[in-house]
PyMOL Python script that loads the backbone (N, CA, C, O; Angstrom):
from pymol import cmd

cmd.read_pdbstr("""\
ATOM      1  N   UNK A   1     125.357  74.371  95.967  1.00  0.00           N
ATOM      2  CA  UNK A   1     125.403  74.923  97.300  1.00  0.00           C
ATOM      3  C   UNK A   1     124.563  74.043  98.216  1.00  0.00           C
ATOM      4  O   UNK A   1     123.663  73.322  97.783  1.00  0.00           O
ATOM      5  N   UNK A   2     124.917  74.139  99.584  1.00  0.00           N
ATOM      6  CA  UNK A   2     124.303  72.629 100.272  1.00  0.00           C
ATOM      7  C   UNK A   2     123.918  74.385 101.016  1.00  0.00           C
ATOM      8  O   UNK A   2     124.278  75.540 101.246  1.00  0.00           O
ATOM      9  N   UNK A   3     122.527  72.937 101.126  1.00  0.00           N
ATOM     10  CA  UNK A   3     121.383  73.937 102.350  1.00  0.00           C
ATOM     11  C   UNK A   3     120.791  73.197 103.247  1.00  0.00           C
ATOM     12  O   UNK A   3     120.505  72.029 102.986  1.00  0.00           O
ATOM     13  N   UNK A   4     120.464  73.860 104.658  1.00  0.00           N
ATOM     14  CA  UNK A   4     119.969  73.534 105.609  1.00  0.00           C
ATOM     15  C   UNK A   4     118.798  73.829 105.950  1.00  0.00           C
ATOM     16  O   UNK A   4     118.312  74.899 105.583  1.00  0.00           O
ATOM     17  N   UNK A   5     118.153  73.013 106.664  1.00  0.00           N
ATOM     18  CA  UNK A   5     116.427  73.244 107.055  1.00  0.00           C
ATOM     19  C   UNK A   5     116.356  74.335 108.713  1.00  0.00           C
ATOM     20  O   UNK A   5     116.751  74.030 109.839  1.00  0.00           O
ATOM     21  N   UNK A   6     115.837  75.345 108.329  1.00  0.00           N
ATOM     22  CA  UNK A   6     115.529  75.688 109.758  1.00  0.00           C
ATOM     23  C   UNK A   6     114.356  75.757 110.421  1.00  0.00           C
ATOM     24  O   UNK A   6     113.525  76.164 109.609  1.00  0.00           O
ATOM     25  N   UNK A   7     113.883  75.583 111.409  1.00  0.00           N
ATOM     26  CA  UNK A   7     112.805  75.862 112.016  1.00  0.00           C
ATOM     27  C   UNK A   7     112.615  77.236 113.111  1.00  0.00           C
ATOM     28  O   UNK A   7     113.173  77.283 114.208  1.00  0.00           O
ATOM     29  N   UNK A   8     111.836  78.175 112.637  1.00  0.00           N
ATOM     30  CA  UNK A   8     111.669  79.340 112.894  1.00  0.00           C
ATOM     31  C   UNK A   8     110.367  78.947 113.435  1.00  0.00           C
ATOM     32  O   UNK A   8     109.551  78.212 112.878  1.00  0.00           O
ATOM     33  N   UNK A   9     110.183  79.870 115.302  1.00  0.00           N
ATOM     34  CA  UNK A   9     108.966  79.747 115.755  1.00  0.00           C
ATOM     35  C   UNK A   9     108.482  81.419 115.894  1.00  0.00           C
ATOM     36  O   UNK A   9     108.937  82.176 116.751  1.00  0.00           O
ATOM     37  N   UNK A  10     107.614  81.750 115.012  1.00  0.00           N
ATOM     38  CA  UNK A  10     107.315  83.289 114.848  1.00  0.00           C
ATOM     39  C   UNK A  10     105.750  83.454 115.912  1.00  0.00           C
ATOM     40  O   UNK A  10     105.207  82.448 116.369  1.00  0.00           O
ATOM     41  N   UNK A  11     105.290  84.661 116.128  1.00  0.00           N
ATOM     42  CA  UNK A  11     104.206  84.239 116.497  1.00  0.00           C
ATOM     43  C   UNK A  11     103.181  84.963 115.691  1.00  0.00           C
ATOM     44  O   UNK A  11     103.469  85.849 114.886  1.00  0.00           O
ATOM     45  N   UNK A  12     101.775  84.479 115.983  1.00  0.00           N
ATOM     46  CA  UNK A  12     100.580  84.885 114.693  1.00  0.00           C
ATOM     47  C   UNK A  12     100.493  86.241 114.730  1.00  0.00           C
ATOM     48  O   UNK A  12      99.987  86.669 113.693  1.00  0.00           O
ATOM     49  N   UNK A  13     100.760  87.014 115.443  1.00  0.00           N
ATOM     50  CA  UNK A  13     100.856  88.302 115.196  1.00  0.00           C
ATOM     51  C   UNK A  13     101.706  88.811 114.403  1.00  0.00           C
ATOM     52  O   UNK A  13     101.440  89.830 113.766  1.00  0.00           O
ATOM     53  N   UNK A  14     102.633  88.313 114.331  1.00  0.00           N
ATOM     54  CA  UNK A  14     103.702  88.938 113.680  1.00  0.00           C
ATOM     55  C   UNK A  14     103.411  88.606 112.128  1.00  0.00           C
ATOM     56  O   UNK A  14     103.547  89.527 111.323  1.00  0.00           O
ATOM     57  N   UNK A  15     103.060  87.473 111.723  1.00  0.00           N
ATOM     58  CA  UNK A  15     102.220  87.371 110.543  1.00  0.00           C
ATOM     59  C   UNK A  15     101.222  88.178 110.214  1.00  0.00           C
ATOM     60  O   UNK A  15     101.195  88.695 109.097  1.00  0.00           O
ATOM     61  N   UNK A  16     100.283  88.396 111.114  1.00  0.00           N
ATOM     62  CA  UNK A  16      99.599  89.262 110.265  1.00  0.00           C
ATOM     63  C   UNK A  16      99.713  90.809 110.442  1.00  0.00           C
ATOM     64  O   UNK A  16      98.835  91.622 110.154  1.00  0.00           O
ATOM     65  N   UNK A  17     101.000  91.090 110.988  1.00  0.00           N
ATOM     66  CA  UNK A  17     101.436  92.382 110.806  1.00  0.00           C
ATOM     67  C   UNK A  17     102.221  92.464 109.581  1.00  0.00           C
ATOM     68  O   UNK A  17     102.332  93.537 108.988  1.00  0.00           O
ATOM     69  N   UNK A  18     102.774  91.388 109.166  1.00  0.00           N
ATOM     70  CA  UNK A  18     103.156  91.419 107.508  1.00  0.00           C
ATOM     71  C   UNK A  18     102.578  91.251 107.040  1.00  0.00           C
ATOM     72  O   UNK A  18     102.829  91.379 105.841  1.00  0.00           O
ATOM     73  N   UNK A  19     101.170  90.781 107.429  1.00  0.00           N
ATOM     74  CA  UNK A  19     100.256  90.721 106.069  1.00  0.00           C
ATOM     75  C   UNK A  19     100.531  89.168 105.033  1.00  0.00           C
ATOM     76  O   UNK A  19     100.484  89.155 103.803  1.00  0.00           O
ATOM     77  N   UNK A  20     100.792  88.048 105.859  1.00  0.00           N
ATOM     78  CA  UNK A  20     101.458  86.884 105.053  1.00  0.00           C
ATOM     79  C   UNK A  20     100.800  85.652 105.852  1.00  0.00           C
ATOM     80  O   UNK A  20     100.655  85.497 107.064  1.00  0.00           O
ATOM     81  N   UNK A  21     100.440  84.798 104.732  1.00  0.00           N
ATOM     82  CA  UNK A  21      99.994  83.703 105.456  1.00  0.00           C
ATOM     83  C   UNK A  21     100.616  82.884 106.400  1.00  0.00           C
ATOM     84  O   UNK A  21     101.617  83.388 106.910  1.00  0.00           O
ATOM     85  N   UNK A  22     100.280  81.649 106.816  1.00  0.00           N
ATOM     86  CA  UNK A  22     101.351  81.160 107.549  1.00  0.00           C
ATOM     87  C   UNK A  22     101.936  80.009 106.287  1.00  0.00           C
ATOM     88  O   UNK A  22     102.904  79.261 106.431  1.00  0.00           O
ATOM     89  N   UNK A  23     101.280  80.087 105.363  1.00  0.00           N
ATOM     90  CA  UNK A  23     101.489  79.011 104.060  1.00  0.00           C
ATOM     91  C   UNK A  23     103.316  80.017 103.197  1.00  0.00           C
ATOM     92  O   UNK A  23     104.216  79.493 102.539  1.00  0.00           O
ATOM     93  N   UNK A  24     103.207  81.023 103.492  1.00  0.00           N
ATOM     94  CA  UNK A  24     103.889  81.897 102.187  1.00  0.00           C
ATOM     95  C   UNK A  24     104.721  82.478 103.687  1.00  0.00           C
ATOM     96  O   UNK A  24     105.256  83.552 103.409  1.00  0.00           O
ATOM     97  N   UNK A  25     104.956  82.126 105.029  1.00  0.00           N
ATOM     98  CA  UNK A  25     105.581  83.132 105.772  1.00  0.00           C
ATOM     99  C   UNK A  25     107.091  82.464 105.519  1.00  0.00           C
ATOM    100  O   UNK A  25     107.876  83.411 105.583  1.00  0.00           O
ATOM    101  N   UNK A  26     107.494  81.790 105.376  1.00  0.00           N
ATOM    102  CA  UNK A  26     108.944  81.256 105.149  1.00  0.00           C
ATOM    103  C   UNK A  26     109.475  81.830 103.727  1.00  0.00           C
ATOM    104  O   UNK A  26     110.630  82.238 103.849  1.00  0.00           O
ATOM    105  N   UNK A  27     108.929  81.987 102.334  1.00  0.00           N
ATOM    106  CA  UNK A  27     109.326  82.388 101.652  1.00  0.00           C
ATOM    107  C   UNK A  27     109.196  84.237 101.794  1.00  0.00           C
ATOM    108  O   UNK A  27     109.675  84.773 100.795  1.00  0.00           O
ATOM    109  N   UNK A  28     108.724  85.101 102.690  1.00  0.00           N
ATOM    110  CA  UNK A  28     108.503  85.914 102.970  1.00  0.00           C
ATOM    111  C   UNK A  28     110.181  86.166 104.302  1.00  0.00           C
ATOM    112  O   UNK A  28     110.833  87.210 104.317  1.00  0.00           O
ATOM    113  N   UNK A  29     110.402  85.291 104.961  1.00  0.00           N
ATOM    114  CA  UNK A  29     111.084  85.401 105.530  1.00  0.00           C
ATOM    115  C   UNK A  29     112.572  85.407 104.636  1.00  0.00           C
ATOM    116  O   UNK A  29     113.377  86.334 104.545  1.00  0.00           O
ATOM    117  N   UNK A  30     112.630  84.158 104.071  1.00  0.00           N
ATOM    118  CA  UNK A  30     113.867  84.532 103.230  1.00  0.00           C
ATOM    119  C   UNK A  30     114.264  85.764 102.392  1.00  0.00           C
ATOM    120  O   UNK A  30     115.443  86.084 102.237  1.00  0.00           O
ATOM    121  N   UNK A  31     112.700  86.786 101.590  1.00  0.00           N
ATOM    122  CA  UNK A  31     112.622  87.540 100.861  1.00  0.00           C
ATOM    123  C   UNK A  31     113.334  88.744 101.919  1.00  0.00           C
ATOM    124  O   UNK A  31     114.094  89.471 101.279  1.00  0.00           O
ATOM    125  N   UNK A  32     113.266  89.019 103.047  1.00  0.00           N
ATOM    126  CA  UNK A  32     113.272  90.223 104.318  1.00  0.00           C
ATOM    127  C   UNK A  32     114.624  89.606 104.622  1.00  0.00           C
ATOM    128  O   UNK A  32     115.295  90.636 104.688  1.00  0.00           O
ATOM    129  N   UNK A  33     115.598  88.464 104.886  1.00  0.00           N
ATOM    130  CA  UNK A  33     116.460  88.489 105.152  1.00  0.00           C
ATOM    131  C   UNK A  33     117.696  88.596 103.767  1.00  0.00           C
ATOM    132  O   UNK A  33     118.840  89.004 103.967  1.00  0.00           O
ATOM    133  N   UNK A  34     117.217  88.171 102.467  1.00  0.00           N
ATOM    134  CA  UNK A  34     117.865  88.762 101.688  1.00  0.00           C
ATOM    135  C   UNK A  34     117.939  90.270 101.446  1.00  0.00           C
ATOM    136  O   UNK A  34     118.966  90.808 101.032  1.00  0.00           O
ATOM    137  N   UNK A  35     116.914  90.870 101.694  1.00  0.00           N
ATOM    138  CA  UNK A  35     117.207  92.386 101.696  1.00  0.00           C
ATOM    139  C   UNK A  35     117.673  92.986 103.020  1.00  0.00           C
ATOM    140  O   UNK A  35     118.122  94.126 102.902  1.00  0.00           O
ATOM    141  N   UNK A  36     117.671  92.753 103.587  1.00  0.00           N
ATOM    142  CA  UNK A  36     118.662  93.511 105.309  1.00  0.00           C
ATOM    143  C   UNK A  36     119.517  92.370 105.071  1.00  0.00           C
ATOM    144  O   UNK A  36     118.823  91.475 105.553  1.00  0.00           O
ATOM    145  N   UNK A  37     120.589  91.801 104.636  1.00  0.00           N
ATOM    146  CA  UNK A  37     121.612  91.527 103.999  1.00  0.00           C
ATOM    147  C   UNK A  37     122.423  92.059 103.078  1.00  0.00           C
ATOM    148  O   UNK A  37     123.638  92.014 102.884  1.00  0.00           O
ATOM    149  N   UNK A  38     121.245  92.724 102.391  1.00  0.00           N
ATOM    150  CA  UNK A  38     121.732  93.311 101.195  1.00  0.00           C
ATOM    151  C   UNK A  38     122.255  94.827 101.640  1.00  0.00           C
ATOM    152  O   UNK A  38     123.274  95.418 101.283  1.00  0.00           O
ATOM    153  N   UNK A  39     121.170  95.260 102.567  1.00  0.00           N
ATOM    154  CA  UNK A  39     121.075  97.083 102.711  1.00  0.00           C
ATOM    155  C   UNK A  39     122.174  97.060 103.651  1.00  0.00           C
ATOM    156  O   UNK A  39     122.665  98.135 103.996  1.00  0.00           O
ATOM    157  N   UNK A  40     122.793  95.547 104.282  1.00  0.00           N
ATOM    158  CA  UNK A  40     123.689  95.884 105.440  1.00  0.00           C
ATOM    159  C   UNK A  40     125.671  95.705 104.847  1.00  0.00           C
ATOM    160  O   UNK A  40     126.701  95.536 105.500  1.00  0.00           O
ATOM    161  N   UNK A  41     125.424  95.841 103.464  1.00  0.00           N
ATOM    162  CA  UNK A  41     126.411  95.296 102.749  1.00  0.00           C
ATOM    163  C   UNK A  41     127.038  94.176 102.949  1.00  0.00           C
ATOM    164  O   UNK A  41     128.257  94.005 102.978  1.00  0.00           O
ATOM    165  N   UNK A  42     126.188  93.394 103.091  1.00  0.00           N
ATOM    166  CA  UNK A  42     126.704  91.793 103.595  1.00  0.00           C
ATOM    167  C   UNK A  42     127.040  90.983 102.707  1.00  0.00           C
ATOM    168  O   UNK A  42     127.959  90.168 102.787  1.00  0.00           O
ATOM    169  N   UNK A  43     126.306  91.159 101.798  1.00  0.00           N
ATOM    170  CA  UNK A  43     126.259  90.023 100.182  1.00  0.00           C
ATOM    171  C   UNK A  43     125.695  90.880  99.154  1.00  0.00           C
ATOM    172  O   UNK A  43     124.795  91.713  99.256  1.00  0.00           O
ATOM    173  N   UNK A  44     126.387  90.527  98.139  1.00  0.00           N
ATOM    174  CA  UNK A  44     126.038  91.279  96.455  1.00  0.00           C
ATOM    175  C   UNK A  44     124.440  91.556  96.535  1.00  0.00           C
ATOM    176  O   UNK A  44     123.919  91.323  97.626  1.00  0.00           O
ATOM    177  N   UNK A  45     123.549  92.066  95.403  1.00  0.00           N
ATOM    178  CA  UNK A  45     122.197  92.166  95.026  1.00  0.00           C
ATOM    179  C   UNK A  45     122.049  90.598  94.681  1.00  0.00           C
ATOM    180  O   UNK A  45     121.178  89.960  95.273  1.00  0.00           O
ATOM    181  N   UNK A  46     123.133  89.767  93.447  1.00  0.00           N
ATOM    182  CA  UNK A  46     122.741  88.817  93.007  1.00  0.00           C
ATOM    183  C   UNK A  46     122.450  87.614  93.918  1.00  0.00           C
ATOM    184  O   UNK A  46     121.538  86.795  93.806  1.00  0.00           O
ATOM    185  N   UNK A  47     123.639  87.697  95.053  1.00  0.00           N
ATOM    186  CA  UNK A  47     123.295  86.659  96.329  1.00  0.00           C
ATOM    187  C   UNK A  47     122.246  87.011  97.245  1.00  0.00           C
ATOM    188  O   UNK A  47     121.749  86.210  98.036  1.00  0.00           O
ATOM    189  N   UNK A  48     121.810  88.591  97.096  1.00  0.00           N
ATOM    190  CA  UNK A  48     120.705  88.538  98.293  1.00  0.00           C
ATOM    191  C   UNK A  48     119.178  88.188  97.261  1.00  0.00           C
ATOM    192  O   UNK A  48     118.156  88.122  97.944  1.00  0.00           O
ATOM    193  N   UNK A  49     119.075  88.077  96.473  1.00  0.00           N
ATOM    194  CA  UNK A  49     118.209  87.643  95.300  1.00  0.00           C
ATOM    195  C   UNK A  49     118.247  86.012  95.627  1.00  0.00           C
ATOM    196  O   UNK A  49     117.169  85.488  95.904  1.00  0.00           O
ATOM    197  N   UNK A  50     119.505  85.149  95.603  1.00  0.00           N
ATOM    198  CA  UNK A  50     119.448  83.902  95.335  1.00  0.00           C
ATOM    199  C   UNK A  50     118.872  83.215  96.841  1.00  0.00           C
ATOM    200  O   UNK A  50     118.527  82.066  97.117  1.00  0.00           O
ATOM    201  N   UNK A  51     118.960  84.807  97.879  1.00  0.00           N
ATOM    202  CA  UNK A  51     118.787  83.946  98.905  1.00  0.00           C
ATOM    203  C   UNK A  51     117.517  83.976  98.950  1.00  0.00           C
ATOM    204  O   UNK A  51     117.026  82.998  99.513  1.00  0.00           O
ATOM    205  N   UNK A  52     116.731  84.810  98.529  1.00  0.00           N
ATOM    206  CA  UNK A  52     115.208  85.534  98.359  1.00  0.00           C
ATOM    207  C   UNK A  52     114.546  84.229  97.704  1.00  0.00           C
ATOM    208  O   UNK A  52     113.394  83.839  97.894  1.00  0.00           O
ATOM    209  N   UNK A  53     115.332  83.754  97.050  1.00  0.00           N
ATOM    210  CA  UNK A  53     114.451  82.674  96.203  1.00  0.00           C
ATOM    211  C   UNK A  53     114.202  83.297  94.725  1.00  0.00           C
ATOM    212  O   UNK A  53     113.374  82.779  93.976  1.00  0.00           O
ATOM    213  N   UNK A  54     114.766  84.147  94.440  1.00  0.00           N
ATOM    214  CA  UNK A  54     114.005  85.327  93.280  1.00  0.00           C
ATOM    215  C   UNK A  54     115.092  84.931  92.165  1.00  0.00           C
ATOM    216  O   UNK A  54     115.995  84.099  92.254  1.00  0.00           O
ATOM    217  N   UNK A  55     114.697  85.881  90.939  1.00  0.00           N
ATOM    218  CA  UNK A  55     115.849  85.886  90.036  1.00  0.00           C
ATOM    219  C   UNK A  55     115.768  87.416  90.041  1.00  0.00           C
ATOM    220  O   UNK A  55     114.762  88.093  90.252  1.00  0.00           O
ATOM    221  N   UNK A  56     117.195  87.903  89.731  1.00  0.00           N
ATOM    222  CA  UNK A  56     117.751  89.047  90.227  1.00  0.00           C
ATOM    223  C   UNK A  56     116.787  90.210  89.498  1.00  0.00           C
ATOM    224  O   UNK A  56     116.616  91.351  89.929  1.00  0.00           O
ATOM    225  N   UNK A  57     116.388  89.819  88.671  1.00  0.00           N
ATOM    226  CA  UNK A  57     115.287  91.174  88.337  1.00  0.00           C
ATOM    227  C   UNK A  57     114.369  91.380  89.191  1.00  0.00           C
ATOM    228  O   UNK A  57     114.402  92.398  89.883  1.00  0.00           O
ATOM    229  N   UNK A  58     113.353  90.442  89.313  1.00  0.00           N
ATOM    230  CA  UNK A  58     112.171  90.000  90.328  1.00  0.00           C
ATOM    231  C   UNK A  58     112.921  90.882  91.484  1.00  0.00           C
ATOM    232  O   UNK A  58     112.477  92.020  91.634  1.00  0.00           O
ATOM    233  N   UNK A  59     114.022  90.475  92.324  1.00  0.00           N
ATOM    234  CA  UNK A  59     114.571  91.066  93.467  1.00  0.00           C
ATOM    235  C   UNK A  59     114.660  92.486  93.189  1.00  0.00           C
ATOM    236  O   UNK A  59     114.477  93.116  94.231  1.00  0.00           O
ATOM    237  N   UNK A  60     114.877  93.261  92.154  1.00  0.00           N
ATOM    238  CA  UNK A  60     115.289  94.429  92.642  1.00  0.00           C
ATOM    239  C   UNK A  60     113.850  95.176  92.077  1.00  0.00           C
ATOM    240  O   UNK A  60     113.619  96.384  92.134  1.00  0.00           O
ATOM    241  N   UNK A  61     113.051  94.238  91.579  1.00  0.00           N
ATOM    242  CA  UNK A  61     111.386  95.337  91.869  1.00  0.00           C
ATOM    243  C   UNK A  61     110.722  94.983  93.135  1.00  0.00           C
ATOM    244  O   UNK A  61     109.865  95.703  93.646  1.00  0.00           O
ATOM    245  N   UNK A  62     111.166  93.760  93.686  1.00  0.00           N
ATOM    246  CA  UNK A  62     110.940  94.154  95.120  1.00  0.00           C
ATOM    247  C   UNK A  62     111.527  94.848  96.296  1.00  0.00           C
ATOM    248  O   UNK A  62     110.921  95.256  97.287  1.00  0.00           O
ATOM    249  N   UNK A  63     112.738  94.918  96.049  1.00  0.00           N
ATOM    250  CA  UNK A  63     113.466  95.666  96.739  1.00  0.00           C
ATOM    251  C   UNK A  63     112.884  97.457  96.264  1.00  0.00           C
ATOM    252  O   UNK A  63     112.456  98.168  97.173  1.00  0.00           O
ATOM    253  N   UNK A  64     112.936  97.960  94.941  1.00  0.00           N
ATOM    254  CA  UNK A  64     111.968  99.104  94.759  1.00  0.00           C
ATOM    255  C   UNK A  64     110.674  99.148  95.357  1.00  0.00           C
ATOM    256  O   UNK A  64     110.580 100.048  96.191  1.00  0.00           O
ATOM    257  N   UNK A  65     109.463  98.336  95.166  1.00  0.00           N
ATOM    258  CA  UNK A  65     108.630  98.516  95.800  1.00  0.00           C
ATOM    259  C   UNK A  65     108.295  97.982  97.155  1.00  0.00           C
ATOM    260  O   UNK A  65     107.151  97.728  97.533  1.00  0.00           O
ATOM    261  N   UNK A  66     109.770  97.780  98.096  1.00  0.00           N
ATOM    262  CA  UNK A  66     109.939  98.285  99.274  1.00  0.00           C
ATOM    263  C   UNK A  66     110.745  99.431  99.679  1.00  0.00           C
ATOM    264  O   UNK A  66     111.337  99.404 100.758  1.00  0.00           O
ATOM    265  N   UNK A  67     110.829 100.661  98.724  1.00  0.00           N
ATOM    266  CA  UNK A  67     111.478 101.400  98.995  1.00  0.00           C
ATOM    267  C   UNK A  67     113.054 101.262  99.481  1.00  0.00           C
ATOM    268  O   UNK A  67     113.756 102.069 100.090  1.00  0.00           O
ATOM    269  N   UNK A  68     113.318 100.056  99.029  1.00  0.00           N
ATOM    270  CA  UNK A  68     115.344  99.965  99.038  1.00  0.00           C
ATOM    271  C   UNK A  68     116.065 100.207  97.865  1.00  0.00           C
ATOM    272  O   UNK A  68     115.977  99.530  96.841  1.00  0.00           O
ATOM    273  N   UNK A  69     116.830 101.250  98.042  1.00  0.00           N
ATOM    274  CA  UNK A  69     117.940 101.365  96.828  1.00  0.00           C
ATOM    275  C   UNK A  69     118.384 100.074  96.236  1.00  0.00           C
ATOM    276  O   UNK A  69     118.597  99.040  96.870  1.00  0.00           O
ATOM    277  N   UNK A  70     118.510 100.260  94.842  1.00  0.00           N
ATOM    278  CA  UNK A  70     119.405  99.146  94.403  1.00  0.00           C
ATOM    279  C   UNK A  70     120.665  99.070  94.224  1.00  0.00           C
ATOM    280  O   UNK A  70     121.073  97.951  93.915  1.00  0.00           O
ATOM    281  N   UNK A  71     121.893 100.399  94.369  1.00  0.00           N
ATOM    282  CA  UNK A  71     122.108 101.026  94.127  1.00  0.00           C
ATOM    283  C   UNK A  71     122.773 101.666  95.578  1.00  0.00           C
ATOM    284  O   UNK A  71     122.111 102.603  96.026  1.00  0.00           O
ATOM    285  N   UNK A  72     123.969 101.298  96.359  1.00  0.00           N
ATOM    286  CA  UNK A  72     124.576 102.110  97.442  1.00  0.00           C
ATOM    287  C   UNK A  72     125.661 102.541  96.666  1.00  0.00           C
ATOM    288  O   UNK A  72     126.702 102.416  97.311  1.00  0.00           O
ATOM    289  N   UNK A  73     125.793 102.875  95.847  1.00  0.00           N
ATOM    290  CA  UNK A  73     126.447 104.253  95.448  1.00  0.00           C
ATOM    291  C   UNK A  73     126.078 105.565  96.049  1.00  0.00           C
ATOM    292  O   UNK A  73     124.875 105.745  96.237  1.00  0.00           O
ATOM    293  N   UNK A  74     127.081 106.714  96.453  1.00  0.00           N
ATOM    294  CA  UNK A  74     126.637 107.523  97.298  1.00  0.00           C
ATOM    295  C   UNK A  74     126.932 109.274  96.260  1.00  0.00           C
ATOM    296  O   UNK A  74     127.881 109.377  95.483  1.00  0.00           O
ATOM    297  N   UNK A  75     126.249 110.054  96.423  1.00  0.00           N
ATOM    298  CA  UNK A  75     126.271 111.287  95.514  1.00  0.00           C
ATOM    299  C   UNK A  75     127.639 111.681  95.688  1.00  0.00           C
ATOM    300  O   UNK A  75     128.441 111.669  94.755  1.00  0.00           O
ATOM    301  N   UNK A  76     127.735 111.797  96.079  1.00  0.00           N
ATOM    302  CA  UNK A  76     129.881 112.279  96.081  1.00  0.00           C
ATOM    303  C   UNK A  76     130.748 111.486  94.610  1.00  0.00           C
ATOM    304  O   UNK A  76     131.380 111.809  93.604  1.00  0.00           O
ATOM    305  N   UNK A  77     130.138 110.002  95.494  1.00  0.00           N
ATOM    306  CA  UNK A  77     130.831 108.907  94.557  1.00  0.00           C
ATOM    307  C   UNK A  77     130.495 109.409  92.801  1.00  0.00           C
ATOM    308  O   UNK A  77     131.268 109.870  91.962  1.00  0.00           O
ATOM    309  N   UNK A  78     128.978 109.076  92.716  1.00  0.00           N
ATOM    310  CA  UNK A  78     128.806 109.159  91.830  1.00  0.00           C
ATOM    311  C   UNK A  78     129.445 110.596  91.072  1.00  0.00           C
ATOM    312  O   UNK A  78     130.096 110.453  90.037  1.00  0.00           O
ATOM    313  N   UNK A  79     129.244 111.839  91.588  1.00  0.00           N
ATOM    314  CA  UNK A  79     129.889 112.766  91.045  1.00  0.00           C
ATOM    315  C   UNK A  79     131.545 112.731  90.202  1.00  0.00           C
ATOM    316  O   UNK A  79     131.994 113.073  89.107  1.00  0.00           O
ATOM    317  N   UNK A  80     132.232 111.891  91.888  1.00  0.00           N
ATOM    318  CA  UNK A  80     133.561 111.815  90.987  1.00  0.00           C
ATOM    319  C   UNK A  80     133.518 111.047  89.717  1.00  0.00           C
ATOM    320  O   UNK A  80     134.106 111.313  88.669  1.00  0.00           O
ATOM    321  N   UNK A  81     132.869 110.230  89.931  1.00  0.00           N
ATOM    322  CA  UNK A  81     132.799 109.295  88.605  1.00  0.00           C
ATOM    323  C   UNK A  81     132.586 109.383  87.327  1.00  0.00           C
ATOM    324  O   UNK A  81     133.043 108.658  86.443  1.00  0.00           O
ATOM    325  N   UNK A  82     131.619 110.619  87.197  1.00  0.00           N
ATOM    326  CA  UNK A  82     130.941 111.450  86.443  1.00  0.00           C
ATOM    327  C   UNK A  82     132.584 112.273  86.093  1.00  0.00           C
ATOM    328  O   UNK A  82     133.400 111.792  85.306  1.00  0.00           O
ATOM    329  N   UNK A  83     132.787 113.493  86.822  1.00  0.00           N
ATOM    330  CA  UNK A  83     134.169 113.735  86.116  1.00  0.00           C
ATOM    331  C   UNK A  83     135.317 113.255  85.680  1.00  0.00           C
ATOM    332  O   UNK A  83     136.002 113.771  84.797  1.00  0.00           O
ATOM    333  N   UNK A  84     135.628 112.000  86.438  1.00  0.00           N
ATOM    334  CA  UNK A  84     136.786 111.111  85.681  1.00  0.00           C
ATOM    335  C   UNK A  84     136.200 110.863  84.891  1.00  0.00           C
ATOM    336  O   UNK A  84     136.722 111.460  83.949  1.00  0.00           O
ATOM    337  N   UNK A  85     135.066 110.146  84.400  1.00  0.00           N
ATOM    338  CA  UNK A  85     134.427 109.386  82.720  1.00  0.00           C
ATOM    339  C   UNK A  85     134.480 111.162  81.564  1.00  0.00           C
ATOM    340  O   UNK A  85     134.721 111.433  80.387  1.00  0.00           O
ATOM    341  N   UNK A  86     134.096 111.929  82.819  1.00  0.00           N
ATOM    342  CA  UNK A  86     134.083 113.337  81.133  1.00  0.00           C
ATOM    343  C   UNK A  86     135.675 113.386  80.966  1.00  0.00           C
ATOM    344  O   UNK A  86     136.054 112.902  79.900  1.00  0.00           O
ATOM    345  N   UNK A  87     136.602 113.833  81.738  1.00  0.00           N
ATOM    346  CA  UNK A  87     137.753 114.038  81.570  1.00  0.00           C
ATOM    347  C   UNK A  87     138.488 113.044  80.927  1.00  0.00           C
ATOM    348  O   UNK A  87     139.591 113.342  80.469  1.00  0.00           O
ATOM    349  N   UNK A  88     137.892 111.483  80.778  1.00  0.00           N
ATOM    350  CA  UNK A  88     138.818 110.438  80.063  1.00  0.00           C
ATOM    351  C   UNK A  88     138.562 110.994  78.664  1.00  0.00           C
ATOM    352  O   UNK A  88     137.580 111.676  78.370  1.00  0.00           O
ATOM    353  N   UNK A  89     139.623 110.606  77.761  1.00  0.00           N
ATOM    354  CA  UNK A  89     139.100 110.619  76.390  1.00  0.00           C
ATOM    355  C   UNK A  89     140.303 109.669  75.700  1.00  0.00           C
ATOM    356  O   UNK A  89     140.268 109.404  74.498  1.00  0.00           O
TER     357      UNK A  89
END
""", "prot")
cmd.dss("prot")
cmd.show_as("cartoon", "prot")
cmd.util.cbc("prot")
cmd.orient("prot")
C-alpha cells in the first residue's frame, strides 16, 4: 500500500487536552482517526487497526478502553440470529 506524508498544524492546547506529547501526537492522531472511521462504518476493525498503526488485538483493547464497541451488531440483530442458529439443526 503506498502512503503519503501529511502535515497537520494542531495547536498546544489541543495536545495537552489529550494528554500527548508533541513527540507521540501523530501516532495518537492516526490511533483517533482509525477509530471514528471505524464507529462511522467506514472501514472494517482490521483496516481501522492497520490505520492505527496497531495489530488488530492491540486495536480493539484500545478501542475498549475507550469505551467503543467492537462489535456494531445491534440487539434485534443479534436476537434474530440467536433464533435462526437454535432453530437450525
Amino acid at each position: 500500500m503506498k502512503s503519503i506524508h501529511l502535515d497537520v498544524e494542531i495547536s498546544e492546547d489541543l495536545l495537552s487536552t489529550f494528554k500527548v506529547s508533541r513527540e507521540n501526537a501523530g501516532e495518537e492522531l492516526k490511533r483517533l482517526a482509525g477509530v471514528a472511521l471505524y464507529q462511522m462504518h467506514k472501514i472494517s476493525i482490521g483496516r481501522a487497526a492497520e490505520i492505527a498503526g496497531m495489530n488488530r488485538g492491540d486495536f480493539e483493547d484500545y478501542l475498549a478502553d475507550h469505551g467503543v464497541a467492537i462489535s456494531n451488531i445491534t440487539p434485534q440483530q443479534l436476537s434474530k440470529d440467536i433464533n435462526f442458529l437454535l432453530t437450525k439443526k
